[in-house]
N, C-alpha and C positions, 0 to 999 in steps of 0.2 A: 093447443099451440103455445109455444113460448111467446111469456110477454114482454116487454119492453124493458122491466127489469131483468129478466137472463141477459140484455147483452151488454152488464157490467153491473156495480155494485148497487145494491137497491138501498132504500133509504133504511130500511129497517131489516136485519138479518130474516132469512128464509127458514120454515123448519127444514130439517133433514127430509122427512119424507120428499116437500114438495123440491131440493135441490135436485134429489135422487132420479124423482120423475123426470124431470130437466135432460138429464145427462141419455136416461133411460130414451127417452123420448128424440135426442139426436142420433145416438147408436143406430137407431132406427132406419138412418140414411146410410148407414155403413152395409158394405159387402158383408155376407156372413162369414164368423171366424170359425165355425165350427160347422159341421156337417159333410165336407169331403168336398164340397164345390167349387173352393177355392185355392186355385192353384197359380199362390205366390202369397208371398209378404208375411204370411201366417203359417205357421205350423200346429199340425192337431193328431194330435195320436189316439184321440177316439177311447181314452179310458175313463171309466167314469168316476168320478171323484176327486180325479187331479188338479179341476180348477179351482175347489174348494179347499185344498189341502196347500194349493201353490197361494191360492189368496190369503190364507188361515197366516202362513209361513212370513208372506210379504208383511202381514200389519203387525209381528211381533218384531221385527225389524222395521220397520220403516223409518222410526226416526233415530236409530242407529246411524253413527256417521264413520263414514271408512275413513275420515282423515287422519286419524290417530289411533293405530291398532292398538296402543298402549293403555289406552281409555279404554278398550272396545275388543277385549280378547277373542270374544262369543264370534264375530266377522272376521279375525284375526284367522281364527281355529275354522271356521267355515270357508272361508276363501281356500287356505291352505291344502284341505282335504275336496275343494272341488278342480287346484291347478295335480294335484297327486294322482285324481280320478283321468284327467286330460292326460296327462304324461304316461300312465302305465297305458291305456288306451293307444296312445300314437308310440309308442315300443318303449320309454324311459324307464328310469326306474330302476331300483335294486337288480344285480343280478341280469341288469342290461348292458349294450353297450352303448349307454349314455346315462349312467347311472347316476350324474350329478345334474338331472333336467329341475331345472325351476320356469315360474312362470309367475303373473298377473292377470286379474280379473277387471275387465272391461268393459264397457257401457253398449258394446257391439264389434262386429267386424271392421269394420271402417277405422273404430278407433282403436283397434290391434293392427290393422294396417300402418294406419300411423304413425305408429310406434315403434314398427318393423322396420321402418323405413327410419324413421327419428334415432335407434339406436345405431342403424349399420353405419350413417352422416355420422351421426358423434365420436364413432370410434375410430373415425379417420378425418381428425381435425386437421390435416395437413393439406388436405384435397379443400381446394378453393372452391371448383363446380362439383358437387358429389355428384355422379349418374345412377342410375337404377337400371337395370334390363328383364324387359317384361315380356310373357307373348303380349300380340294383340289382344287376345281374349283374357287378359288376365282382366281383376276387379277393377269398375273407374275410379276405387278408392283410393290405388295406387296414386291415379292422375291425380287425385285431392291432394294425398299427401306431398306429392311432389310440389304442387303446386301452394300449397302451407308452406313448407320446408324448406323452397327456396330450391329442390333437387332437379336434375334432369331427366328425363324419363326416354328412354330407350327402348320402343314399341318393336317386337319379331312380328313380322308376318307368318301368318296360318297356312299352313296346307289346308288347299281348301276342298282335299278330299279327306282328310285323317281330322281335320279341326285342331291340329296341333303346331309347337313352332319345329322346325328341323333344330338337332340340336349341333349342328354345323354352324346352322346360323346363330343359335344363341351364343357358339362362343365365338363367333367372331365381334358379335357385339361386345364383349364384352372391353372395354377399353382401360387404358392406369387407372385411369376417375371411377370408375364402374367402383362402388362400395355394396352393391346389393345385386344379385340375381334372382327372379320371382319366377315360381311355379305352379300351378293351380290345381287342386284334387279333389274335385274337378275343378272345371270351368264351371261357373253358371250360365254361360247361355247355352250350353250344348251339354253340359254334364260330362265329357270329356274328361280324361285324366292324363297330365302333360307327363312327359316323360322322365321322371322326376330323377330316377336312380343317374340317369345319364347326364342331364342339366345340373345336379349337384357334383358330376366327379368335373366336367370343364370348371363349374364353380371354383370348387377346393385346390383345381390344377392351376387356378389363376389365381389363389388367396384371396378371395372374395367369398361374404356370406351369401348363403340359398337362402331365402325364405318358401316356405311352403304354403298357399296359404287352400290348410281345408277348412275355411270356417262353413263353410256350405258343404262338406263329404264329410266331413273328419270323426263324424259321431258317425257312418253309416255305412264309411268303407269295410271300416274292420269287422264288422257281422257280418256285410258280406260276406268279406273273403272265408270265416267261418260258416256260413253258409254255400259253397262250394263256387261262391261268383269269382270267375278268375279276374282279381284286383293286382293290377300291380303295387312294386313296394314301392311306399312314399314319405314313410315317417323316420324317425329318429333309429330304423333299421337301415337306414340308408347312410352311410358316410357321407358326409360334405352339407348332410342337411342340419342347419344352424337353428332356424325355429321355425315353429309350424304355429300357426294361428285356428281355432274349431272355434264354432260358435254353439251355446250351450243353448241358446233362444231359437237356433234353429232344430237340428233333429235329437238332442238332446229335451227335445218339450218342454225347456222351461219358460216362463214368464220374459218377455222383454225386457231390461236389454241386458246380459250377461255372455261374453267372450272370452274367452278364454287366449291368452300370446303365453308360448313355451318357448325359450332356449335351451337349448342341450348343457348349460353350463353358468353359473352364476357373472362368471367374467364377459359373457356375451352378451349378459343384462342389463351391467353395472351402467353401459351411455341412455339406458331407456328413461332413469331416474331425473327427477328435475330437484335440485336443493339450493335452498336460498336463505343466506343468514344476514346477506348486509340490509338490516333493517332492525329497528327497534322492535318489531312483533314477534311472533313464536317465531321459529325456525321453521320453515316450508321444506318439506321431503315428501315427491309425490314422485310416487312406480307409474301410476301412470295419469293423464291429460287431466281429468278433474280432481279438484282436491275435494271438496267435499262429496261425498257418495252416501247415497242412501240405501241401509242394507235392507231395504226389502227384496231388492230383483235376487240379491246376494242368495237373502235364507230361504226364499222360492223355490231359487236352482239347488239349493243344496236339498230342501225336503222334495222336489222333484227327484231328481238322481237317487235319493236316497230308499224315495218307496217305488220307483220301478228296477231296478238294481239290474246287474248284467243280465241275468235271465229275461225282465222284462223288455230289453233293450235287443237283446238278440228276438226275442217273436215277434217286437213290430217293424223292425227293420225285415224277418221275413214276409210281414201282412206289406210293407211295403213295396218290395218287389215282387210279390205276387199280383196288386194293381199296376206297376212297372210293365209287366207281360203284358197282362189282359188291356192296359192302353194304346201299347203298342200296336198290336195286335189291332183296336179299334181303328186307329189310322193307315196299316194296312188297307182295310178294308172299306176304304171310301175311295173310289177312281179318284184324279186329283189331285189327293194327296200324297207325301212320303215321309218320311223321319229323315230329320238331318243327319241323324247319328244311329246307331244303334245303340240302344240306353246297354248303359255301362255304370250307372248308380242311380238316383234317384229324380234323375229329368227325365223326357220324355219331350225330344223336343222336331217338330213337325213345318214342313213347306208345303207350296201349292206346286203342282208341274201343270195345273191349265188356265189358261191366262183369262178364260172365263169364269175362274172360281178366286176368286179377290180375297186374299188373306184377312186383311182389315176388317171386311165385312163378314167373314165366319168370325171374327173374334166379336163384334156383333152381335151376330143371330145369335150364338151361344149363350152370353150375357143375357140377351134375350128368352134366353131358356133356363136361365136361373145359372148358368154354368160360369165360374171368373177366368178366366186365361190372360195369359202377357203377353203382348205382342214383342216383336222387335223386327227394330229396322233394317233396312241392306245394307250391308259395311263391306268395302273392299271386297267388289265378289262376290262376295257371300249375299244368300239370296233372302230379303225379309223370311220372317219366321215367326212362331209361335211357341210360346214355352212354357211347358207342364213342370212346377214343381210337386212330387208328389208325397204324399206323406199317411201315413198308417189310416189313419181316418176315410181315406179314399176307397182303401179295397172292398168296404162292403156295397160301394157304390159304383166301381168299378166296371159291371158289365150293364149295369146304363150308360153309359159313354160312348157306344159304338153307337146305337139309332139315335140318341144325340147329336152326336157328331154327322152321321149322314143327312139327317133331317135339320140341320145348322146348316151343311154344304149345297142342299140343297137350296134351302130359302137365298145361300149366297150368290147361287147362281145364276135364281128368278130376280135378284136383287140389281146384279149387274155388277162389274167392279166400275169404284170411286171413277170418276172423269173428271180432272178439275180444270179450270177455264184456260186458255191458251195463256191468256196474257199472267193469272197466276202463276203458270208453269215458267213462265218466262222469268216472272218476279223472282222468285223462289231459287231458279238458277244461276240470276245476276247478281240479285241484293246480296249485298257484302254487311257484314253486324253494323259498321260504324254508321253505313246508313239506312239502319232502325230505328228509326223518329220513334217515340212514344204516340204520334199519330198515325202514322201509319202500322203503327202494332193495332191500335185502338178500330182503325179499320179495316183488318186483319180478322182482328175479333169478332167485329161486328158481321163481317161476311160468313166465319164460318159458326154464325151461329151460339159465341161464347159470351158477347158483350152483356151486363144488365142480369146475368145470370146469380140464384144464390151459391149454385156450387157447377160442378163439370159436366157436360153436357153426356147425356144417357148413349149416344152413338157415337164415337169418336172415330170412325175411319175416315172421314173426311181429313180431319187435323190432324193423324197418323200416315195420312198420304202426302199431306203437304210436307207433313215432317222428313217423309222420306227420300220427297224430291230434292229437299235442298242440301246443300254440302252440310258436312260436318261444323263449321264453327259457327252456319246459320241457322241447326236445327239448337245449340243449343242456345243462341242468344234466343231464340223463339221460344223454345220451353223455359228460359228465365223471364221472359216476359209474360209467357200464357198463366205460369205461375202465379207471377207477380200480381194477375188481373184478379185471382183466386183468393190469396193471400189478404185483404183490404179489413183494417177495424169494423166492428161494430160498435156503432155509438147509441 
């Protein structure tokens, strides 16, 4: 057990071994990141060696600082040959036609969304309310930034048989104020691919930029479609497409947190910049959100990329799709269930049709059987879900998922789906955020079992149903607050 001193500074420094154990010893609570079982949040390409070569990479960099490439050529040169690797990948490039693509390296998707969003506002300083036009299923990173930035946000509704927006309706949204159009390749809840060639030419018809954002496809499409999977075009082969964001921490297999934002042209980059001289200290010039950056994630992704190179990159995006199939295929074959979609990249994403098999509770039993899966909730329509990220690592585990999964939908069905109490149901329906007492959150908690607890409770379909009963601006003051209960110092 951890003592008293793990939970803050001890009186006398700890050696290394026993910090080690420490750290070693809480991982212990975490989901596993490695073995094929967990599908989301991690990615594992199942090679051996690469988390010794990516760690090797990180501590020869680590205390390298991106603030000043002038200091720090070695980040400078590395950055530059992993935004060259993203742009020839999504079509830029010499000998393309978008041959002047530049980019920056990011701390994650969210904060290339960001950015995306922060360059198209700044290059239309004249617009008072800037808007944005999104499907619904685009990232909620989107809604962050907007909601950082002060923007409007402009949500399409989905066909809720294709999981796409009509691109009728995208350009009708699009208004004077409109400074950005978003497209997604995919979706990540459905793995979806919006229609991107089409939503960039209303774009371009309307002088407004497309953002693209594949940071979830963008490393996986393009095997594909060398691999004979019919992908439509999405990238910088596309006229009216402005920038496209990949994330290099997703199928890319590097270390956390490295993203990649490309523009087609250095003058579409110039508002992403932040510089700042009125002050007595250096002069402040940041491409992107943080100034200071530590190049380990940096020289990670780059010795990643580097020792699996395109050869390596095209066979596990095929071991990819080949668990793609064979999961599919498992969810086929349990009554019950269906795929929302039919996978078109790298999701694999699955509903109940019997109202005696409780999604909540397969995501459950599963967990229970060593298996991680994402749930999500009903939006507009659309019906809760389940969602498979899937990643090279899975395939050789691939054809255990089917009596898995059967024998999960089973236990779900001996189980029973969630019933929660009328008068909860009621609550859940009525309560409006503003009245969210911190008391009545607290016995909230305490009824579904969260209060007093040191971390999240091992079955969550209970507070996955509550979550689903209530309207949207209630589930998420609720998961700010379920959070918040999580979140508490150790003293």
């Amino acid at each position: 057990m951890i003592d008293e001193s793990g939970a803050g500074l001890p009186a006398y420094g700890m050696s290394a071994e026993r910090v080690l154990g420490e750290i070693r010893e809480l991982r212990g609570l975490d989901r596993p990141t490695h073995g094929g079982r967990l599908f989301a949040y991690v990615y594992d390409p199942g090679v051996a060696g690469l988390d010794e070569l990516a760690a090797a990479a990180y501590a020869e960099s680590a205390h390298v600082n991106g603030l000043d490439p002038t200091a720090f050529p070695s980040l400078l040169a590395m950055e530059n040959a992993l935004v060259g690797a993203a742009g020839r990948l999504l079509g830029g490039g010499p000998g393309t036609s978008a041959p002047e693509v530049v980019g920056s390296i990011t701390s994650g998707g969210t904060e290339s969304l960001i950015l995306a969003v922060k360059a198209a506002r700044d290059a239309r300083p004249e617009i008072d309310v800037p808007r944005v036009v999104v499907p619904a299923s685009a990232h909620a990173a989107f809604a962050k930034a907007a909601h950082y930035l002060r923007v409007e946000l402009d949500p399409v509704r989905l066909d809720p048989i294709t999981l796409r927006p009509a691109v009728a309706d995208m350009a009708t949204a699009i208004r004077p104020e409109t400074v950005l159009v978003v497209c997604s390749a995919p979706s990540y809840a459905h793995g979806v691919v919006d229609p991107v060639e089409q939503i960039a030419q209303v774009a371009a018809a309307a002088g407004v930029r497309c953002h693209v954002d594949a940071c979830f496809g963008g490393w996986t499409l393009p095997y594909l479609r060398r691999l004979g999977v019919p992908v439509p075009a999405f990238d910088f082969t596309v006229p009216g497409v402005t920038s496209i964001s990949v994330d290099l921490h997703k199928y890319a297999y590097a270390p956390k947190g490295v993203s990649v934002l490309l523009h087609r042209d250095p003058g579409l980059r110039a508002p992403q910049y932040f510089a700042y001289a009125d002050w007595p200290g250096y002069t402040m010039v940041n491409p992107v959100i943080s100034s200071t950056r530590s190049g380990g994630p940096i020289a990670a992704a780059y010795a990643t990329l580097r020792h699996l190179g395109d050869d390596g990159y095209l066979e596990l995006t095929r071991r990819t799709w080949t668990a793609v199939r064979e999961l599919a295929d498992a969810v086929r074959g349990v009554d019950g269930l269906r795929l929302v979609a039919e996978p078109e990249s790298t999701v694999v994403c699955l509903t109940s049709t019997d109202p005696d098999l409780d999604l909540f509770v397969l995501v459950d039993e599963l967990t229970a059987l060593g298996w991680h899966t994402q749930p999500q909730l009903a939006y507009a329509g659309l019906p809760r879900s389940v969602h498979l990220t899937v990643t090279a690592a899975v395939a050789p585990r691939a054809a255990e998922f089917g009596p898995i999964l059967a024998d999960a939908a089973a236990a779900a069905r001996a189980h029973g789906p969630v019933v929660l109490p009328p008068e909860l149901l009621a609550l859940a329906g009525s309560l409006t955020p503003e009245r969210l007492t911190p008391e009545l959150v607290g016995g909230l908690a305490d009824g579904l079992g969260l209060a007093g607890r040191p971390g999240p409770p091992e079955r969550m379909a209970v507070v996955n149903t509550l979550l689903d009963a209530a309207p949207v601006r209630l589930r998420e003051r609720l998961l700010v607050e379920f959070v918040g209960l999580l979140q508490r110092p150790t003293w």
